[in-house]
Each structure stands twice: as C-alpha cells, then as structure tokens.
PDB file of the backbone (N, CA, C, O) and the ligand in Angstrom, with CONECT records:
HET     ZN  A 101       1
ATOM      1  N   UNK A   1      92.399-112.430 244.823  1.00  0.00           N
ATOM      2  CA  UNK A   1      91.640-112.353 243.573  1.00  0.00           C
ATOM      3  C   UNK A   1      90.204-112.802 243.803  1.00  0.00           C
ATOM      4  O   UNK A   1      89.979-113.820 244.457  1.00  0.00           O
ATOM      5  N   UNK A   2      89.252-112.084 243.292  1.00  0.00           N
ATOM      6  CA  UNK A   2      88.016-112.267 243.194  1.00  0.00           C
ATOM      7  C   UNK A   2      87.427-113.422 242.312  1.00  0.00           C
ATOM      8  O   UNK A   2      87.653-113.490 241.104  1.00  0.00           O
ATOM      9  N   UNK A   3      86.573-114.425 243.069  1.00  0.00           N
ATOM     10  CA  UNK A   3      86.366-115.588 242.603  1.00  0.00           C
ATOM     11  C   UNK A   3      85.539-114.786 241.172  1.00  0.00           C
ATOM     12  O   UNK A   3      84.801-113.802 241.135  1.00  0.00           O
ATOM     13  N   UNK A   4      86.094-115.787 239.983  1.00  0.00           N
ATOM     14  CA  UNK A   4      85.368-115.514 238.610  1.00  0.00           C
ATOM     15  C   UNK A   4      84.016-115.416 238.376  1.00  0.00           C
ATOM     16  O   UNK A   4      83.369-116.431 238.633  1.00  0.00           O
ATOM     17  N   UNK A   5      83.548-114.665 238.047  1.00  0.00           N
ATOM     18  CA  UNK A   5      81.872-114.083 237.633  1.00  0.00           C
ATOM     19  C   UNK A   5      81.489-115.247 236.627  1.00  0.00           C
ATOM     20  O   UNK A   5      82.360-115.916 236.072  1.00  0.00           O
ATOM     21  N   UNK A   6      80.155-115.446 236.429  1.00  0.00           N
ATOM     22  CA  UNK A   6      79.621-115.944 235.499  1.00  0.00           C
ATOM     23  C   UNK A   6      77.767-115.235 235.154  1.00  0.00           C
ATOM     24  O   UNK A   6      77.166-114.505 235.942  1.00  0.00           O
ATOM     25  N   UNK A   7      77.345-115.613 234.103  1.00  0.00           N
ATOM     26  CA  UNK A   7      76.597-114.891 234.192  1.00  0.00           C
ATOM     27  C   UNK A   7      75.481-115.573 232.860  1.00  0.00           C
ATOM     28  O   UNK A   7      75.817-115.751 231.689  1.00  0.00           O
ATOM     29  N   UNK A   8      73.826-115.922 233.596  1.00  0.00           N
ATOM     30  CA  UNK A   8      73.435-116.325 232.390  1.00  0.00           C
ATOM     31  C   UNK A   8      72.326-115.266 232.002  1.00  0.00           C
ATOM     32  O   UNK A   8      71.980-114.527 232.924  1.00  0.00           O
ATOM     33  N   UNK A   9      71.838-115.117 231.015  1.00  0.00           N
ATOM     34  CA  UNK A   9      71.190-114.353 230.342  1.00  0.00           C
ATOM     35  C   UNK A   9      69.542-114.983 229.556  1.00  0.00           C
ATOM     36  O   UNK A   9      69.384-115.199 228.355  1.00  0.00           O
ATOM     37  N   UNK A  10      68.481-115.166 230.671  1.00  0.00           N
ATOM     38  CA  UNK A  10      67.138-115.424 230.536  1.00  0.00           C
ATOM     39  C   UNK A  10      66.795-115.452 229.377  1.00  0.00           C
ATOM     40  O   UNK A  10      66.428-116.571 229.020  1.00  0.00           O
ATOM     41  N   UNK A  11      66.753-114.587 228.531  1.00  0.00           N
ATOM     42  CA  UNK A  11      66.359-114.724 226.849  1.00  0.00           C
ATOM     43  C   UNK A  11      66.658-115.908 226.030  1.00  0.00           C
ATOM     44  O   UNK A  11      66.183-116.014 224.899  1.00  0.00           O
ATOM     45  N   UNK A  12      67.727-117.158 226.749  1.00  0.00           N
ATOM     46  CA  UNK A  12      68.093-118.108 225.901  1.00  0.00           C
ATOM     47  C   UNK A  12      67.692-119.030 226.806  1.00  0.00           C
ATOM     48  O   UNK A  12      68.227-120.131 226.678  1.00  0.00           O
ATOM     49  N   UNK A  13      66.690-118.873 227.928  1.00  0.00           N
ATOM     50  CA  UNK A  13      66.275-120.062 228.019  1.00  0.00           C
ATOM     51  C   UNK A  13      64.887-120.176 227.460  1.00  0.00           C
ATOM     52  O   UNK A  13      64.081-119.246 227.487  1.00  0.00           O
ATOM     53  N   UNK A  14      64.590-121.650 226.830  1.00  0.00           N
ATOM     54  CA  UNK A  14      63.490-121.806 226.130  1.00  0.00           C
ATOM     55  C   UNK A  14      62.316-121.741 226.865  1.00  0.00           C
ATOM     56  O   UNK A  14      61.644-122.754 226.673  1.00  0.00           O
ATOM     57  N   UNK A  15      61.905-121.116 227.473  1.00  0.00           N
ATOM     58  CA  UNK A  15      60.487-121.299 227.703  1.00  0.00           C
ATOM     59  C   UNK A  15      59.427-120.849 227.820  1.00  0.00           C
ATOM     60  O   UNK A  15      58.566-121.086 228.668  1.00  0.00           O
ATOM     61  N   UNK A  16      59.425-119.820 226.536  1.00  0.00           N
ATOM     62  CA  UNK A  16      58.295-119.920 225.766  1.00  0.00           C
ATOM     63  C   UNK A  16      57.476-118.192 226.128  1.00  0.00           C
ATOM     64  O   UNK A  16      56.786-117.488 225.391  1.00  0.00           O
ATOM     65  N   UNK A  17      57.930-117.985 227.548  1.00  0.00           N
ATOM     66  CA  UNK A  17      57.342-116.382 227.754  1.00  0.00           C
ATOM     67  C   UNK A  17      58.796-115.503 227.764  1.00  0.00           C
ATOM     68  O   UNK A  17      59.770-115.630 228.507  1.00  0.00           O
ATOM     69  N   UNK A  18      58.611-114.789 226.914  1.00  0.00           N
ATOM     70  CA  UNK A  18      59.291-113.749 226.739  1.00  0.00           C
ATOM     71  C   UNK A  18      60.180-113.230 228.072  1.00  0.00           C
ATOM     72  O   UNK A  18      59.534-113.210 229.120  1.00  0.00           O
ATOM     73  N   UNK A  19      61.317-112.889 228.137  1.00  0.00           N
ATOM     74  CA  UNK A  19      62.058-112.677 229.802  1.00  0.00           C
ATOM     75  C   UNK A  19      63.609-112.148 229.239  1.00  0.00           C
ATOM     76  O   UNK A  19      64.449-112.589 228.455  1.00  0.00           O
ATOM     77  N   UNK A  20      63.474-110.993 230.082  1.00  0.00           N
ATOM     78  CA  UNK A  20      65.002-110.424 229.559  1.00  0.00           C
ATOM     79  C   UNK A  20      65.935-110.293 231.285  1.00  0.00           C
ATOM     80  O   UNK A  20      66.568-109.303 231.650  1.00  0.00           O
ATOM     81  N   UNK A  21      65.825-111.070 231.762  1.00  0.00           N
ATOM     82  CA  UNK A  21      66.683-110.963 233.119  1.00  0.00           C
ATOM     83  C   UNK A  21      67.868-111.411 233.132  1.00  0.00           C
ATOM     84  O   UNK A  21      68.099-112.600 232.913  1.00  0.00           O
ATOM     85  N   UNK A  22      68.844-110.492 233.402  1.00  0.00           N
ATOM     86  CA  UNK A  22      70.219-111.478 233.037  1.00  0.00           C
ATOM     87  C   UNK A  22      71.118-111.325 234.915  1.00  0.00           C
ATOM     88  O   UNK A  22      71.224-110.350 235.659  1.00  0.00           O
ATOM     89  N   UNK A  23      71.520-112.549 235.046  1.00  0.00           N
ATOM     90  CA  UNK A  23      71.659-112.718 236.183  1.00  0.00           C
ATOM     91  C   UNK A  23      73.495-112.942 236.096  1.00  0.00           C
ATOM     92  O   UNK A  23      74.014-113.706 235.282  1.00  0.00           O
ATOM     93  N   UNK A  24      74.193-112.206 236.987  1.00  0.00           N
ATOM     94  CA  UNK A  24      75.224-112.265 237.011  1.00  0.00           C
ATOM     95  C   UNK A  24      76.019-112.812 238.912  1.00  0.00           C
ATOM     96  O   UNK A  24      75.498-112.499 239.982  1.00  0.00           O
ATOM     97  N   UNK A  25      76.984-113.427 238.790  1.00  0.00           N
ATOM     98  CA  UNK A  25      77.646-113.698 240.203  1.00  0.00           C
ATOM     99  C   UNK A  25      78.361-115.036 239.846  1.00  0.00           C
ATOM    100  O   UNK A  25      78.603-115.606 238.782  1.00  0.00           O
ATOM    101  N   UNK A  26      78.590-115.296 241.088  1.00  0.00           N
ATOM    102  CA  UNK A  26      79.368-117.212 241.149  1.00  0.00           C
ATOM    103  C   UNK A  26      78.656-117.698 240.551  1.00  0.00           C
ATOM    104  O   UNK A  26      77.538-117.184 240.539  1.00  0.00           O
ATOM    105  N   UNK A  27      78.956-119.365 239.445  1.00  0.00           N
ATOM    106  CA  UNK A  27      78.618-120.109 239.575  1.00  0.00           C
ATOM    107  C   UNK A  27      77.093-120.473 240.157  1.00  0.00           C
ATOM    108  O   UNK A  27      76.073-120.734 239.519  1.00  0.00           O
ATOM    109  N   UNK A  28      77.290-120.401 241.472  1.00  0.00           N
ATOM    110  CA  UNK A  28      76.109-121.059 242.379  1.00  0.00           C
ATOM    111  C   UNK A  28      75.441-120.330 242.507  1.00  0.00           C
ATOM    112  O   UNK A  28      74.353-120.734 242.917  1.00  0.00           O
ATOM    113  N   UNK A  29      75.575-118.682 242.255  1.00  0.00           N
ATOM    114  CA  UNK A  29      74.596-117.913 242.700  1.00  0.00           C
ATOM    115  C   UNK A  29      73.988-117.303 241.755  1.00  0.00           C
ATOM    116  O   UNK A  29      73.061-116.515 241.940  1.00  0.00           O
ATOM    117  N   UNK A  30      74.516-117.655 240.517  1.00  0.00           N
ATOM    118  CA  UNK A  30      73.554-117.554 239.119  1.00  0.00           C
ATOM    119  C   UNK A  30      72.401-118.983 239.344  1.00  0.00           C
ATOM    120  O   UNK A  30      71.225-118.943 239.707  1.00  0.00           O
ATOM    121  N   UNK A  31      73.176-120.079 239.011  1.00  0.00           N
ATOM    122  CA  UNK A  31      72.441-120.998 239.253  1.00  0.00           C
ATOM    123  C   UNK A  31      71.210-121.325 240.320  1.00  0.00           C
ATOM    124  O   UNK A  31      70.122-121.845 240.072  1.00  0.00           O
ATOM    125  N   UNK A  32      71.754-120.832 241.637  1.00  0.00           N
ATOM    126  CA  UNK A  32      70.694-120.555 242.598  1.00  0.00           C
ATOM    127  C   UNK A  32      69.176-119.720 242.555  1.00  0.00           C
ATOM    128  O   UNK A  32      68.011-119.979 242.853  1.00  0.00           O
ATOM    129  N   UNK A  33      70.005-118.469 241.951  1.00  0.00           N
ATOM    130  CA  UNK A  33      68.843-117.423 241.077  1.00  0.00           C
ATOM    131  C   UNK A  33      68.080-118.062 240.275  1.00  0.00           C
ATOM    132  O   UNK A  33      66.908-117.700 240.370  1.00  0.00           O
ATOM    133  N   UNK A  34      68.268-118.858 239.532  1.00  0.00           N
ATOM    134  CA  UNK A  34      68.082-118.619 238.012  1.00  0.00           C
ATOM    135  C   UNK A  34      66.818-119.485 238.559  1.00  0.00           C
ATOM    136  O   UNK A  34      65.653-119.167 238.319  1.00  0.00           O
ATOM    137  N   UNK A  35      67.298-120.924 239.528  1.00  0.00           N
ATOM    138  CA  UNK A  35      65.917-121.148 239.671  1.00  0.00           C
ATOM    139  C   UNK A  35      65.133-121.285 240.476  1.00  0.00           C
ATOM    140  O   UNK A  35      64.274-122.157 240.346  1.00  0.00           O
ATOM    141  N   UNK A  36      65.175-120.508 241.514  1.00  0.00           N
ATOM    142  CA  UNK A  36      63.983-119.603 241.583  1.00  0.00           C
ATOM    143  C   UNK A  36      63.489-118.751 241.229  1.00  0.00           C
ATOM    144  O   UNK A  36      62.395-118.432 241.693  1.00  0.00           O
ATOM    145  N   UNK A  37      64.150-117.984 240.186  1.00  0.00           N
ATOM    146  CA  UNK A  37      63.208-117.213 239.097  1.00  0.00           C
ATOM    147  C   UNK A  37      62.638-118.392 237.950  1.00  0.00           C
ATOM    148  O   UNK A  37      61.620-118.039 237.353  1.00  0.00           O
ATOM    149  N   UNK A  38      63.073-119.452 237.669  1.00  0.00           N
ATOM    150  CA  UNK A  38      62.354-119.971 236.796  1.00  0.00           C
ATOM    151  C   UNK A  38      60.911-120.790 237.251  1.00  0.00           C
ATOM    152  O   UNK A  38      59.898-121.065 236.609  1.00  0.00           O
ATOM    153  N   UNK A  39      61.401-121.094 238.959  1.00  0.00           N
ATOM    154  CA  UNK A  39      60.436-121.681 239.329  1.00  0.00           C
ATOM    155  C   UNK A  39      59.059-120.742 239.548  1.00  0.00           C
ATOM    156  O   UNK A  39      57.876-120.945 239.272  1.00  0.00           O
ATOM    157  N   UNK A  40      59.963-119.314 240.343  1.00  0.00           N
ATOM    158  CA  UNK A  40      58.515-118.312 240.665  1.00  0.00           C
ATOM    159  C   UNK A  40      57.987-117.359 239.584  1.00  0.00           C
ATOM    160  O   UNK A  40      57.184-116.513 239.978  1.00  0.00           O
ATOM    161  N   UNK A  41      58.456-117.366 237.705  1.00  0.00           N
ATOM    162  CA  UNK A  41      58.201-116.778 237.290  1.00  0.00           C
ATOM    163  C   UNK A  41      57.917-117.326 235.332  1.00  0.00           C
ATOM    164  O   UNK A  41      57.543-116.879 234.248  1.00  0.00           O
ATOM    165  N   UNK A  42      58.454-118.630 236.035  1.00  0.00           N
ATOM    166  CA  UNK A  42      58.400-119.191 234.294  1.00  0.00           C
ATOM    167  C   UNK A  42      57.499-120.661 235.155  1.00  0.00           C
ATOM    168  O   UNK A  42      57.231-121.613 234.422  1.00  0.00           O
ATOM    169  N   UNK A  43      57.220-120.725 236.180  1.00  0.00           N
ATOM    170  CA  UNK A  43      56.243-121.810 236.748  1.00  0.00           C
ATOM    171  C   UNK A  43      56.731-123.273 236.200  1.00  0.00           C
ATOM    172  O   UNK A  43      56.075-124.245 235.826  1.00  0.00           O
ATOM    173  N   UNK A  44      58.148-123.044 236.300  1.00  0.00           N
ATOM    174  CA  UNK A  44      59.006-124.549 236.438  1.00  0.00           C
ATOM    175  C   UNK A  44      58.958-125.109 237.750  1.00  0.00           C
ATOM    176  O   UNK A  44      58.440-124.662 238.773  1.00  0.00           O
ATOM    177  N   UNK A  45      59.817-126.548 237.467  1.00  0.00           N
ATOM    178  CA  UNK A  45      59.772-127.035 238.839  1.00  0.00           C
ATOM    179  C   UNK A  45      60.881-127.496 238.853  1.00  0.00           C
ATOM    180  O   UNK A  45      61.473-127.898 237.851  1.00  0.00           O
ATOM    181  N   UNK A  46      61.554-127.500 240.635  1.00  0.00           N
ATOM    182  CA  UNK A  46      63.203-127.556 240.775  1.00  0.00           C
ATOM    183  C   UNK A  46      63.333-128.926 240.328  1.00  0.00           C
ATOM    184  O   UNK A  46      62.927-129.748 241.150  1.00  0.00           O
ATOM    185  N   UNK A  47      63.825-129.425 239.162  1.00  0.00           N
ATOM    186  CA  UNK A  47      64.211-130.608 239.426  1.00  0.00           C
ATOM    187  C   UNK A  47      65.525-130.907 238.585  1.00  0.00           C
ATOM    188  O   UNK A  47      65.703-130.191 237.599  1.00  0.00           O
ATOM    189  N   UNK A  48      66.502-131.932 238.883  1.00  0.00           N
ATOM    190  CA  UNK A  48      67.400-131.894 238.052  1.00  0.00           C
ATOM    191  C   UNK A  48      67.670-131.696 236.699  1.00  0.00           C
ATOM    192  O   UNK A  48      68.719-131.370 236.144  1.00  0.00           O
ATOM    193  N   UNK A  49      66.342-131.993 236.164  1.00  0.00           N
ATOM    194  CA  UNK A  49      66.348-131.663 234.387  1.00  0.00           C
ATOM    195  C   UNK A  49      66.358-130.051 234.241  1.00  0.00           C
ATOM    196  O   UNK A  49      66.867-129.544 233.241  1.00  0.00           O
ATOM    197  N   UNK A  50      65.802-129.284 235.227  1.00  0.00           N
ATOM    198  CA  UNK A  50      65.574-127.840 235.005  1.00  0.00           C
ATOM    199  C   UNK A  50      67.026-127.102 235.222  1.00  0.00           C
ATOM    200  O   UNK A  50      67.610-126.222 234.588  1.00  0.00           O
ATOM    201  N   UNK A  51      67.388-127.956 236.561  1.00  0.00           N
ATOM    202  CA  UNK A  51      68.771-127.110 236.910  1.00  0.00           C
ATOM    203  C   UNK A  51      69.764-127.863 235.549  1.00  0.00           C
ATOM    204  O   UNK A  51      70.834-127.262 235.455  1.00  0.00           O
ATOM    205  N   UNK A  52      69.654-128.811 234.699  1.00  0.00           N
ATOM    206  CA  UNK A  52      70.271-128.846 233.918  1.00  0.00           C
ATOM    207  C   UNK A  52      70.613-127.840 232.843  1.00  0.00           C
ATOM    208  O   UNK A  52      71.716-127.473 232.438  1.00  0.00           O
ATOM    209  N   UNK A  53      69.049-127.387 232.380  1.00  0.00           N
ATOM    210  CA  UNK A  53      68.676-126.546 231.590  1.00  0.00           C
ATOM    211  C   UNK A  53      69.396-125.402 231.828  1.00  0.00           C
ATOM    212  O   UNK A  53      70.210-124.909 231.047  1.00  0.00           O
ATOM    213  N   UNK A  54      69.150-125.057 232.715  1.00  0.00           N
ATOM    214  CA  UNK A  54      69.514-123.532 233.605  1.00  0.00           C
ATOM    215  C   UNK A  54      71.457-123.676 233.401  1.00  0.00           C
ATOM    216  O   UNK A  54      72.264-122.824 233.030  1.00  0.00           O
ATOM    217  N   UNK A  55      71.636-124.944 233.776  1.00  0.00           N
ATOM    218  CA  UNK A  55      73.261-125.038 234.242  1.00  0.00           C
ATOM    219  C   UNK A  55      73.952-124.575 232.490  1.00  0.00           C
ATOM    220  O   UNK A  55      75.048-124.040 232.327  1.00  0.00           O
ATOM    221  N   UNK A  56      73.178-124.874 231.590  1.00  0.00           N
ATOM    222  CA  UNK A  56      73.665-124.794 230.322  1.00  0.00           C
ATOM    223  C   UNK A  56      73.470-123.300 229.298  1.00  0.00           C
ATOM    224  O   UNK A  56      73.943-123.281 228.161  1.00  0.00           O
ATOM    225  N   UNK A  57      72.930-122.439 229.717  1.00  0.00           N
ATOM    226  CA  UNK A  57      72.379-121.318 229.329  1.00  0.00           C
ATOM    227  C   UNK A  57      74.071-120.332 230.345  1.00  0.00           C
ATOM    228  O   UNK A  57      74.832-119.500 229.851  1.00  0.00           O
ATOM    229  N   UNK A  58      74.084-120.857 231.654  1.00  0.00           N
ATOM    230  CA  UNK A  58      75.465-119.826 231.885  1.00  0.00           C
ATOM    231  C   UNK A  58      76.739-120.056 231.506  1.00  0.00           C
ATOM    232  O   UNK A  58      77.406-121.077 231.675  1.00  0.00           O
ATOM    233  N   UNK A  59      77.090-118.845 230.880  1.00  0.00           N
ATOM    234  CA  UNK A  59      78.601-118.514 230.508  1.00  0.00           C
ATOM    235  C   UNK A  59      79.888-117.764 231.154  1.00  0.00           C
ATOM    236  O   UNK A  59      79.660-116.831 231.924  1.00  0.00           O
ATOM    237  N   UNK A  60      80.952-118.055 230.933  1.00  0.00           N
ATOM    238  CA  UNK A  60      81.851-117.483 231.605  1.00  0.00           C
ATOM    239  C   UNK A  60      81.811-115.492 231.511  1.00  0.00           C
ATOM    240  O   UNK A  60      81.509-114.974 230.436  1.00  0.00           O
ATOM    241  N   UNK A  61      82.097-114.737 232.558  1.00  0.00           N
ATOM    242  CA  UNK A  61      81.546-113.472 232.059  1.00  0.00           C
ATOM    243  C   UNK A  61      83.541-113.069 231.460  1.00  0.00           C
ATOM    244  O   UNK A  61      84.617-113.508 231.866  1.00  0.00           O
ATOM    245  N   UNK A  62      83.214-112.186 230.502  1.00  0.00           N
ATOM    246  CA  UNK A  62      84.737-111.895 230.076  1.00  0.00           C
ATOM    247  C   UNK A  62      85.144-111.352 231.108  1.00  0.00           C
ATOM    248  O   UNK A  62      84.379-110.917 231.969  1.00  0.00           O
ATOM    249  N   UNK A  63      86.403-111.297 231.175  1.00  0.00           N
ATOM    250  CA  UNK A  63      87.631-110.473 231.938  1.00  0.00           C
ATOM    251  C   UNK A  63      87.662-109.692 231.537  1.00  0.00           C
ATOM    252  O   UNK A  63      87.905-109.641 230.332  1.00  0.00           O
ATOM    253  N   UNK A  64      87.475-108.755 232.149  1.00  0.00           N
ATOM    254  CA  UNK A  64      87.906-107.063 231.967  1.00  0.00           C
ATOM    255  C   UNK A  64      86.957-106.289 231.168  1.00  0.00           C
ATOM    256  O   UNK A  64      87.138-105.104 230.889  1.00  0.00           O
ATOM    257  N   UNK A  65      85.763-107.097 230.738  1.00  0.00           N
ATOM    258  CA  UNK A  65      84.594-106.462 229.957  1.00  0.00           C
ATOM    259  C   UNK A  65      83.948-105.259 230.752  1.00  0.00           C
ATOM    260  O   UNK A  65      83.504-104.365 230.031  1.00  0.00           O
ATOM    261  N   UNK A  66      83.807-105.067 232.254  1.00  0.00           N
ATOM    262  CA  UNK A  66      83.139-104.141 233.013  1.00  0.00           C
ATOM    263  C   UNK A  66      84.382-103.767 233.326  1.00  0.00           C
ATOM    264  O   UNK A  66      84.228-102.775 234.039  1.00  0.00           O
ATOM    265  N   UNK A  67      85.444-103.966 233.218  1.00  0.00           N
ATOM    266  CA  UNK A  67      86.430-103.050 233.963  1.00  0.00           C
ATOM    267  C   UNK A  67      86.667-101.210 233.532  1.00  0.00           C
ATOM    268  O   UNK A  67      87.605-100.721 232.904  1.00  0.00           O
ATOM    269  N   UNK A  68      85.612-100.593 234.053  1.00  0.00           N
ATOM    270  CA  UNK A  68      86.221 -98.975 233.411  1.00  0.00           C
ATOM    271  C   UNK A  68      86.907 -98.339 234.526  1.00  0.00           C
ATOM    272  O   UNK A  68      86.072 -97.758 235.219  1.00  0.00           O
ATOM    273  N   UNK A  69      87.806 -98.243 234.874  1.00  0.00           N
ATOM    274  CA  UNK A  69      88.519 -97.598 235.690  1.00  0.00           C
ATOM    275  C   UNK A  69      88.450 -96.099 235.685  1.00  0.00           C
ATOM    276  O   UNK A  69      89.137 -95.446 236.471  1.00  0.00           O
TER     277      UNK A  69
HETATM  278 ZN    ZN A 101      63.146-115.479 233.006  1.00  0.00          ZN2+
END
C-alpha cells in the first residue's frame, strides 16, 4: 500500500500575496515544498514558527477522491 497523500493548498496560508499553488505528496514532501516555496516566493524565513504555519494549513487528501479507474 501506498504511503497516504496529503496535501496543502497555498490560498489558506496567510500571507498576504495572493498564491494558488496546491502542493500534494507525503507528509514531508508537502511540508518540504511548501517551504521553500514560502521562503523563495512569499520571502519567509525557515524557521520553526513558519514550518508551524505551513504544518497547519496541510490536510489529509481523501481516499479515493482521484481514483478514476
Ligand atoms: Zn504560495
């Protein structure tokens, strides 16, 4: 079985410039994404308060929502 997707969606994080990027994968590799796009594109900085931010904006992705067979 394929480790569970998660997936956060840029528009709900607050900061302030407009951003529709929605980033989907593991856990870590949303999280990983997310900031370095926040760092190289919303001109944050890595620090635990950000990856907090970031850690709270991703959601579990449904089961079977992309599944079209
Ligand atoms: Zn963004």
């Amino acid at each position: 079985m394929a480790a569970s997707r998660v997936y956060a969606d840029c528009r709900e994080f607050p900061s302030g410039k407009p951003c529709s990027l929605y980033i989907s994968g593991t856990e870590d590799e949303v999280l990983e994404t997310e900031v370095l796009h926040a760092v190289k594109t919303h001109g944050e900085k890595d620090t635990p308060d950000l990856r907090q931010k970031l850690r709270s904006i991703i959601k579990e992705e449904r089961a079977g929502a992309s599944a079209h067979v």
